[in-house]
N, C-alpha and C positions, 0 to 999 in steps of 0.2 A: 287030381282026378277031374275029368272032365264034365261038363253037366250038363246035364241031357236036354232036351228043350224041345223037342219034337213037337209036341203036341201043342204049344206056343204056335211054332212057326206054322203048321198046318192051319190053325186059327188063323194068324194073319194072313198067309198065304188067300185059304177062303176070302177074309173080307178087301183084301186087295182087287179080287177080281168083283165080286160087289158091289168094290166103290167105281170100278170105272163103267160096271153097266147104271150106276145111279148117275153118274155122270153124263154119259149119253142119253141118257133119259131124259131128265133135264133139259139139254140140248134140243134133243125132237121137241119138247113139250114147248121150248123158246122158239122154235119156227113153228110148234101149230097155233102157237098165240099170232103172231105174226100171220101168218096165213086167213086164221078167224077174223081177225082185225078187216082184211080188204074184203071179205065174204061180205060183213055186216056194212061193207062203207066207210067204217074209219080209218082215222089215220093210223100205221102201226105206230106204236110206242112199246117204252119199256122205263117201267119203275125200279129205282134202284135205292140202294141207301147212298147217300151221298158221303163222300172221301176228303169233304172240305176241312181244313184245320180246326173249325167250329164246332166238328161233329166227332171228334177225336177224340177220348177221354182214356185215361188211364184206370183201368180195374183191379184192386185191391184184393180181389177174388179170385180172379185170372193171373193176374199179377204179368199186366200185361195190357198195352193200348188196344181199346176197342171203338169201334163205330158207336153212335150213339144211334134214337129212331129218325133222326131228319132224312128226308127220302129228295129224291131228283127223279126227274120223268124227260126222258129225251125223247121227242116225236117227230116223226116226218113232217107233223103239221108246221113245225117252225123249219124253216131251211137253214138257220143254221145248224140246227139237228142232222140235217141232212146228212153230208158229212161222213161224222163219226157213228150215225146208226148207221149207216149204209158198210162202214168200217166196222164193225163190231157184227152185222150180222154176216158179213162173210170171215170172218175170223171165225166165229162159231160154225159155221159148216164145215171151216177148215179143222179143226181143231175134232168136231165129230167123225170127220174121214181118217183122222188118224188115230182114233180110238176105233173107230168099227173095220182098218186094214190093219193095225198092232203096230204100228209106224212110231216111232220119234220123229220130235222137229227140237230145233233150237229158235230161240228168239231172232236171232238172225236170218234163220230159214225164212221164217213167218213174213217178214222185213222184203224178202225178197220174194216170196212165192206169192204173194199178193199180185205184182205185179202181171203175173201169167193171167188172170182174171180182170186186168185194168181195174186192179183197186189201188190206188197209191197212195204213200203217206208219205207226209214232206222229210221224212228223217226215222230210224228206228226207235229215237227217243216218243216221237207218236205210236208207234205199230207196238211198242211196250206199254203205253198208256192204253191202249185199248183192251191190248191183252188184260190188265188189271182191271180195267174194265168189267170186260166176262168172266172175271174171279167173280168180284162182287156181286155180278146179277146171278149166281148160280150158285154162289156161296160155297167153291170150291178152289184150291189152287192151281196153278197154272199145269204143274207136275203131273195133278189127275186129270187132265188131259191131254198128257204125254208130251208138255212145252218144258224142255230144260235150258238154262244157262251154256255156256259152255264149261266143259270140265275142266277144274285144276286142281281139286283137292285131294286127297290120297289116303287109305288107311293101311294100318299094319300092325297084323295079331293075330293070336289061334282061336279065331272064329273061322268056323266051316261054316258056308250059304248054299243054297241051292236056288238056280235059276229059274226064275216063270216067265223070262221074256221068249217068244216065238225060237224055233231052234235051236233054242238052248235050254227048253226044259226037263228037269233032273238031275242036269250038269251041277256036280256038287267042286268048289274051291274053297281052299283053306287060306284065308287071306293074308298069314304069313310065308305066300309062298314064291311073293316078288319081293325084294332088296329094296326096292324102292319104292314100292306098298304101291296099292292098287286103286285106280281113279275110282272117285265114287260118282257116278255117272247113275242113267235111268234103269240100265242091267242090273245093278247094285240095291240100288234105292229101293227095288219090288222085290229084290231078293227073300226067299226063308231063311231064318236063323236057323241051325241045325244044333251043332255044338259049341261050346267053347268052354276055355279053363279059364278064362278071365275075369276076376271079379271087379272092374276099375277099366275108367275110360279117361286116358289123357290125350287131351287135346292141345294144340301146342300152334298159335298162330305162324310161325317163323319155319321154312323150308329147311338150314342149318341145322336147326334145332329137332326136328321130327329125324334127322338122318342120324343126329351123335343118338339119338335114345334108341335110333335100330340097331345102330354098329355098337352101343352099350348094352344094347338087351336089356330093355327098360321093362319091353315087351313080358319076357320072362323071370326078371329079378323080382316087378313088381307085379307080374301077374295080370296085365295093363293093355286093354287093347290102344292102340295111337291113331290119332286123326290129325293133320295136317290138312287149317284149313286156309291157306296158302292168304293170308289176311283176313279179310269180312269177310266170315264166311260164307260160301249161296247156300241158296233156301234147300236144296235138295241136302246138303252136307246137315246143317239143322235139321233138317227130319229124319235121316238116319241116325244123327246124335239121338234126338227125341226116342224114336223106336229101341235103339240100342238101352234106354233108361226107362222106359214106358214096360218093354216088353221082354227084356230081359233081368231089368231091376239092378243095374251094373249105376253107382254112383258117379256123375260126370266131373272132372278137374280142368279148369282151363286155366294156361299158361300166356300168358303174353307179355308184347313189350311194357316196361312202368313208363306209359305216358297216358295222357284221356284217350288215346286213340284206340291204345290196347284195351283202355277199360270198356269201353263201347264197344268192342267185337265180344270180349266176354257177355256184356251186358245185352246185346242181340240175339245170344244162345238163350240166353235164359232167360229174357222178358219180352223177344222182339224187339220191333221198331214201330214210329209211328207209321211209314209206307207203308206196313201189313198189319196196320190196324184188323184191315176186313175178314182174317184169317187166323184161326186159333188152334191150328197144329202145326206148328212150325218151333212151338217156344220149351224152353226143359227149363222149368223154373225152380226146381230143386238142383240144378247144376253150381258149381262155387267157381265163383275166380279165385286161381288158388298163385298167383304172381304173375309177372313179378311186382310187387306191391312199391309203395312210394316208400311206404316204414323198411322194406328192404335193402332200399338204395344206402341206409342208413347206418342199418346193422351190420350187413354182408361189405362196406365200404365198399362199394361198386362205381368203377368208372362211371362219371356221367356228361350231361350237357343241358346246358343253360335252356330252361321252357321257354321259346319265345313267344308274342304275341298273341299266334294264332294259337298253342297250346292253352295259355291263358285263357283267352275268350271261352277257348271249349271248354276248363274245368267250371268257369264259372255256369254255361251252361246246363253239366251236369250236375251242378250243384241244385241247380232249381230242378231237377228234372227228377218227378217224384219213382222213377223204375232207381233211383240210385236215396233212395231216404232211408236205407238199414244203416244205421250205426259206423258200422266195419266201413260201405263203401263211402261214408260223408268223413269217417276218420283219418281215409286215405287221399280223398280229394284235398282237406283241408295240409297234412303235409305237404303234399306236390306244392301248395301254394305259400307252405310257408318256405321248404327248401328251395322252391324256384329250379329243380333241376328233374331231369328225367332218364332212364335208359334202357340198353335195350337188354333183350333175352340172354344176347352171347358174349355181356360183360360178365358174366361166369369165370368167363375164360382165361383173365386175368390169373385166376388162382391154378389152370391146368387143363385140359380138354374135359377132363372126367370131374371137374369138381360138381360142377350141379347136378350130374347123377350119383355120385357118392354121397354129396353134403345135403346141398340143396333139397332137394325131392324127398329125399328120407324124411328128411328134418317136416318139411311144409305138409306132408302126406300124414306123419303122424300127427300135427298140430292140428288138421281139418278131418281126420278121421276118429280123435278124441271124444 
């Protein structure tokens, strides 16, 4: 039976549209600071909290890297300020013309639509720093001011949304109604939850692997909405994870490869990263890595391959790295290092197409929902 959720999704629906006039607001309020500045004679500037490694701390509370209070002040009055304020405040007008026309950009757009204004940046890895940048100074993410990634990730399951983006609002879709699940893009991400029968969200880093659990009706067996987040996941697929767990109260599973790499896409969902220190809705920290684990490789006798170097360096890494200090994920780092070996998702497969949705998933789903 399906469960109803209306009055959820009209909630968020409301504070969706909210956040992006707080957002613009903001915005104006950073060019009338700028503006008062040359009124009075000075130079403009802007304080921010500083993103240096130093000011990075991990929160026990949050459970999750945050900013610490060290602040930075970029001013016209130094030229090499110049610069990147001169680049950040047309980023910001940019970025408010496309919240007050209902517009998307991509990060790439941005990279490029500077230029029609001769403002240039040596490379998009600058025109990305800046953008994080005016995260920081306004204490909002890129998303809330309609800057997305490019799309690759996909979901698939009986949740019905209804759309709030321009021309498509009311438009109601049931997101098990493409084969090959649906991008989860800026249309998506603002979407209202309506209904769904699903109590469970599996998420599943490997492209393969999200299609055998549609052609297996993971969907339906397990009652499971699926997210394919097509490797590390982007920020926008995390906060629809987030929301789908915040606001509909669906418990999150993530699946990946057994090596550090897979553990740290899990470990991104659920604690972040130190890059988005500055921002603390993107993280679902009640989410489980729920495999493929190292003690797996073990039990299930699963093909594998020799950890080389650069895996090495990394466990050790998360070894010290206090988002991975529970217990379960230090008991798993420490096997990877004593077997020396790692694998992937679709050594499964060994035993049959269907063995890790028969075997596997049963078995791990009741062991983590005990």
């Amino acid at each position: 039976m399906k469960v109803k959720i209306q009055l959820q999704s009209a909630r968020k629906g409301q504070s969706t549209t909210n956040l992006k006039d707080i957002v613009q607001k903001k915005l104006e309020m950073l060019g009338e600071k700028f503006c008062a500045d040359i009124d009075r004679g000075s130079f403009p500037a802007i304080r921010m909290k500083s993103r240096s490694t130093s000011n990075i701390f991990y929160s026990q509370e949050l459970r999750q890297y945050v900013l610490g209070d060290a602040t930075i002040t970029r001013s016209s009055r130094n030229i090499a300020h110049l610069r990147p304020l001169t680049q950040m405040i047309w980023t910001a007008y940019f970025v408010h013309e496309l919240i007050k026309q209902k517009k998307t950009s991509t990060l790439r757009d941005v990279y490029y639509s500077a230029q029609a204004y001769d403002i240039f940046f040596k490379d998009q890895a600058e025109s990305d720093n800046i953008i994080t940048d005016l995260e920081t100074a306004i204490g909002h993410p890129r998303e809330s001011f309609n800057v997305f990634p490019e799309e690759r990730s996909a979901v698939f399951g009986d949740l019905t949304i209804e759309y709030t983006v321009p021309g498509y609002e009311g438009r109601r879709l049931n997101l098990s109604s493409h084969p090959d699940g649906v991008m989860i893009g800026p249309a998506l991400t603002d979407a209202k939850f309506i209904e769904t029968s699903a109590d469970k969200v599996i998420v599943i880093e490997k492209g393969a692997m999200f299609t055998r659990f549609v052609e297996e009706k993971v969907y339906e067996n397990f009652n499971a909405i699926l997210i394919y987040t097509a490797g590390q996941a982007p920020r926008s697929t995390r906060y629809f994870i987030r929301r789908l767990n915040r606001e509909l109260g669906l418990p999150i599973y993530i699946f990946t490869d057994a090596d550090p790499w897979g553990m740290h896409i899990a470990m991104v969902i659920i604690s972040g990263s130190a890059n988005a220190a500055h921002l603390t809705e993107l993280t679902t920290p009640d989410a489980k890595w729920a495999g493929v684990w190292a003690s797996d490789i073990i039990d299930y006798n699963l093909p594998s391959d020799r950890l080389n170097d650069r895996d090495i360096k990394r466990l050790k890494e998360l070894k010290a790295d206090p988002r991975y200090g529970d217990s379960h994920w230090q008991r798993q780092i420490d096997i990877f290092m004593k077997i020396k070996k790692k694998c992937e998702l679709e050594a499964f497969s060994r035993y049959g197409l269907t063995h890790i949705v028969e075997k596997y998933l049963p078995e791990r789903l009741k062991e983590l929902e005990a």
